[in-house]
N, C-alpha and C positions, 0 to 999 in steps of 0.2 A: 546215611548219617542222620543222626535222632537229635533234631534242635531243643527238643521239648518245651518251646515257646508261645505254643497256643494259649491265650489270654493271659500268658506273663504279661507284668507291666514295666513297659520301658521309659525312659526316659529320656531324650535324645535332644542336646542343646543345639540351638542353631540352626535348627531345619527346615530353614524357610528357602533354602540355594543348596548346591555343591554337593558336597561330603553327609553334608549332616541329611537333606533334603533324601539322597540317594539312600542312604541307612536308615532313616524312617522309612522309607517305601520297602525295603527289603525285611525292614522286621514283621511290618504288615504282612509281609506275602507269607511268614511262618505264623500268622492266626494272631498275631501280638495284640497287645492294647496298647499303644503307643502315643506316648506327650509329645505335640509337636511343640518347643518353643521358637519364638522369634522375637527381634526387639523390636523396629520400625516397619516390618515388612508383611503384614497382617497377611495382606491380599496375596502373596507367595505363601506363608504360610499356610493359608486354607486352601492354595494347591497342593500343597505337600499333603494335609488330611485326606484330598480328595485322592490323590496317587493311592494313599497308605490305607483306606478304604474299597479302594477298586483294586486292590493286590491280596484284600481279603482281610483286614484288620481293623480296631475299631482304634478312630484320631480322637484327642482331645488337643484342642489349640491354648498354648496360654502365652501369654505375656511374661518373659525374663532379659530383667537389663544387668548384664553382666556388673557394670558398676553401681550397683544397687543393690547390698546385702538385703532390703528388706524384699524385694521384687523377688529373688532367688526362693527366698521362706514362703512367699504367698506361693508359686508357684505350685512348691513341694507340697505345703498344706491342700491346695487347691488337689491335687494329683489324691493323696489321703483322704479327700473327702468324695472323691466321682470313686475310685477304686481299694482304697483303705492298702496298695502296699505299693512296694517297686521294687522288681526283682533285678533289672539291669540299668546300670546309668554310663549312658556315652556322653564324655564330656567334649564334646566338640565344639560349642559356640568362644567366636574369637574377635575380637576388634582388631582385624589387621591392617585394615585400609589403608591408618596413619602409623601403622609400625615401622612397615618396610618398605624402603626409596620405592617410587614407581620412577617409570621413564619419564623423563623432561622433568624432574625434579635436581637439585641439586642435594649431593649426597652430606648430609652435615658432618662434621669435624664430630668425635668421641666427647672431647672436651667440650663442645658449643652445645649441650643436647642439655635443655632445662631440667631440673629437677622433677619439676610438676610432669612436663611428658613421660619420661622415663617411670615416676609413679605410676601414671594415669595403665601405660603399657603393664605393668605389674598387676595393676589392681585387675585390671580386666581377663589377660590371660591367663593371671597364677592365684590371685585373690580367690575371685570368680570361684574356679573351681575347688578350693576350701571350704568357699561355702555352700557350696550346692551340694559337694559330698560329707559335710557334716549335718546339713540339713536332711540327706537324702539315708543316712546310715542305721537312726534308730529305724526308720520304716522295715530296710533293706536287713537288719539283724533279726528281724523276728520269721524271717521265709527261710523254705526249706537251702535255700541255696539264694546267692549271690552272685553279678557279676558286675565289675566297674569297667570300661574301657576309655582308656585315656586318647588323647587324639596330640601327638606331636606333632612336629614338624622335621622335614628334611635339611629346612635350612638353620635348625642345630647342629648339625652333623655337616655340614657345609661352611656354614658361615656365612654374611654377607655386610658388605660396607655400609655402616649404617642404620644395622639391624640388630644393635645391640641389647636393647631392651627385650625385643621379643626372642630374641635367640636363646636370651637368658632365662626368661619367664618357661619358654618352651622345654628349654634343658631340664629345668626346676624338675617339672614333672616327671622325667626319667627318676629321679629320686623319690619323689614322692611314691611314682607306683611301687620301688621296690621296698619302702616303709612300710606303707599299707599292704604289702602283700603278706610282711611277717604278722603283720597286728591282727587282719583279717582272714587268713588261711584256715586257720584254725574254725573260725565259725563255720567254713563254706562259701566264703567270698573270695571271689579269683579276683587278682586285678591285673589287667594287663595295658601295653599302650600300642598303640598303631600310628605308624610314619607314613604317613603319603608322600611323598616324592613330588615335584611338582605335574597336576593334575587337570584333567582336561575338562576343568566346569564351567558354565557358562558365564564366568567373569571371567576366567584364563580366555576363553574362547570371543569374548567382546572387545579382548584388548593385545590382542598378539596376532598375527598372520596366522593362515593357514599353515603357510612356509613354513612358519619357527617352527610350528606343531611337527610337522613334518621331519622336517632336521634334527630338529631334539630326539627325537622317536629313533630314530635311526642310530644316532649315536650311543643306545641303548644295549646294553646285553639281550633287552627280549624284542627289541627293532617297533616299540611303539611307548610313548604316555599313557599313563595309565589313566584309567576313565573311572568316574564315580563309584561305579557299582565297583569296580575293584577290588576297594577303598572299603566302600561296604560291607562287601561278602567276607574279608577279611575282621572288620567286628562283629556281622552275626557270629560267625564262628567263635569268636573269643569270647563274646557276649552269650554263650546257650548252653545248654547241658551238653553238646557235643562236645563242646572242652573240659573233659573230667580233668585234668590235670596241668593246664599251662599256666604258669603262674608266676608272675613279677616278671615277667618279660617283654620285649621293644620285637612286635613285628612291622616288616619296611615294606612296604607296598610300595617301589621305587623302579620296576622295569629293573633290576639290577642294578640300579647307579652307585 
């Protein structure tokens, strides 16, 4: 399989942990030139550089705060000026900490959920990536090919108590990639999204048992949780020349659930 990704420039939100951390390291390992961003977590993210360097690619670290249209624009320009394009953008960076109930929280009423929260959860999951893919398009329209890969979630397709705002924001983008994919096909830009399932990174792995990992895994059609790289392997592929033709679709990196 022909990724054709050597010295493309990627883009990859969020890569300082998890999903996004693992998919910069994997772009790396296909020769990539790859934008680590991060918002508070510098010193993570220049692990992520060092990973996505020693897998054989070259990192650029930058600063993007999701609720900050202007941070978004420096980012991209900053990207435009070390490499003058971008050929793939994974939107993966997400503020979910305060999205969704964690344990020993109580789970709020629909009705009792302020205004401003339920914004704040907009701006960041669905805003956010407005702006980074209009910032990031004229770059991405002038290369021989494009690729967008969105980053959902499973628990739009599940549902959970609590989790309305992000369920919502997250669903958003099922719509979105299949808008962008009529607007954008046509020049050479694919867009697709990928659904992690829930996923064994080292914030699932800080805050749950080994047990649950376990149990969960089991109740699986593939008899385990799916781990980072997955997650990953599943957007290099959607993200490179090996996808000549998938386009506006939802794949589930889910174990089968």
């Amino acid at each position: 399989m022909k990724t054709d990704l050597r010295d493309k420039v990627v883009l990859v939100t969020g890569a300082s942990s998890g999903i996004g951390r693992a998919t910069a390291a994997a772009y790396g390992a296909e020769g990539a030139r790859v934008a680590v961003t991060y918002h508070t977590g510098e010193e993570r993210a220049q692990e992520t550089a060092r990973l996505v360097a020693e897998a054989g690619g070259t990192p650029l670290v930058l600063r993007y705060d999701l609720a900050d249209e202007r941070s978004v624009r420096d980012a991209v320009s900053r990207i435009a000026e070390e490499w003058g394009r971008i050929d793939v953008l994974v939107a993966n960076a997400v503020v979910w900490s305060e999205a969704i109930p964690r344990p020993g929280r109580p789970v709020p009423r629909f009705e009792d959920v302020a205004p401003k929260q339920w914004q704040e959860v907009l701006r960041t999951s669905l805003d956010a990536v407005f702006h980074t893919i209009q910032a990031v398009l004229p770059l991405m329209r002038g290369c021989p090919w494009g690729r967008i890969v969105m980053i959902g979630a499973g628990l739009a397709d599940t549902g959970k108590s609590g989790a309305g705002a992000y369920g919502a924001a997250k669903s958003a983008l099922y719509g979105l990639t299949r808008s962008l994919a009529w607007e954008l096909g046509p020049e050479g830009i694919l867009v697709n999204m990928v659904v992690p399932g829930q996923t064994l990174t080292e914030t699932v792995l800080a805050n749950v048992p080994a047990s649950f990992a376990e149990e969960k895994g089991r109740s699986l059609p593939s008899g385990r949780m799916s781990l980072p790289e997955d997650v990953a392997n599943a957007v290099v592929f959607l993200g490179s020349a090996a996808n000549g033709n998938t386009h506006g679709e939802t794949l589930r990196v889910t174990g089968g659930a």
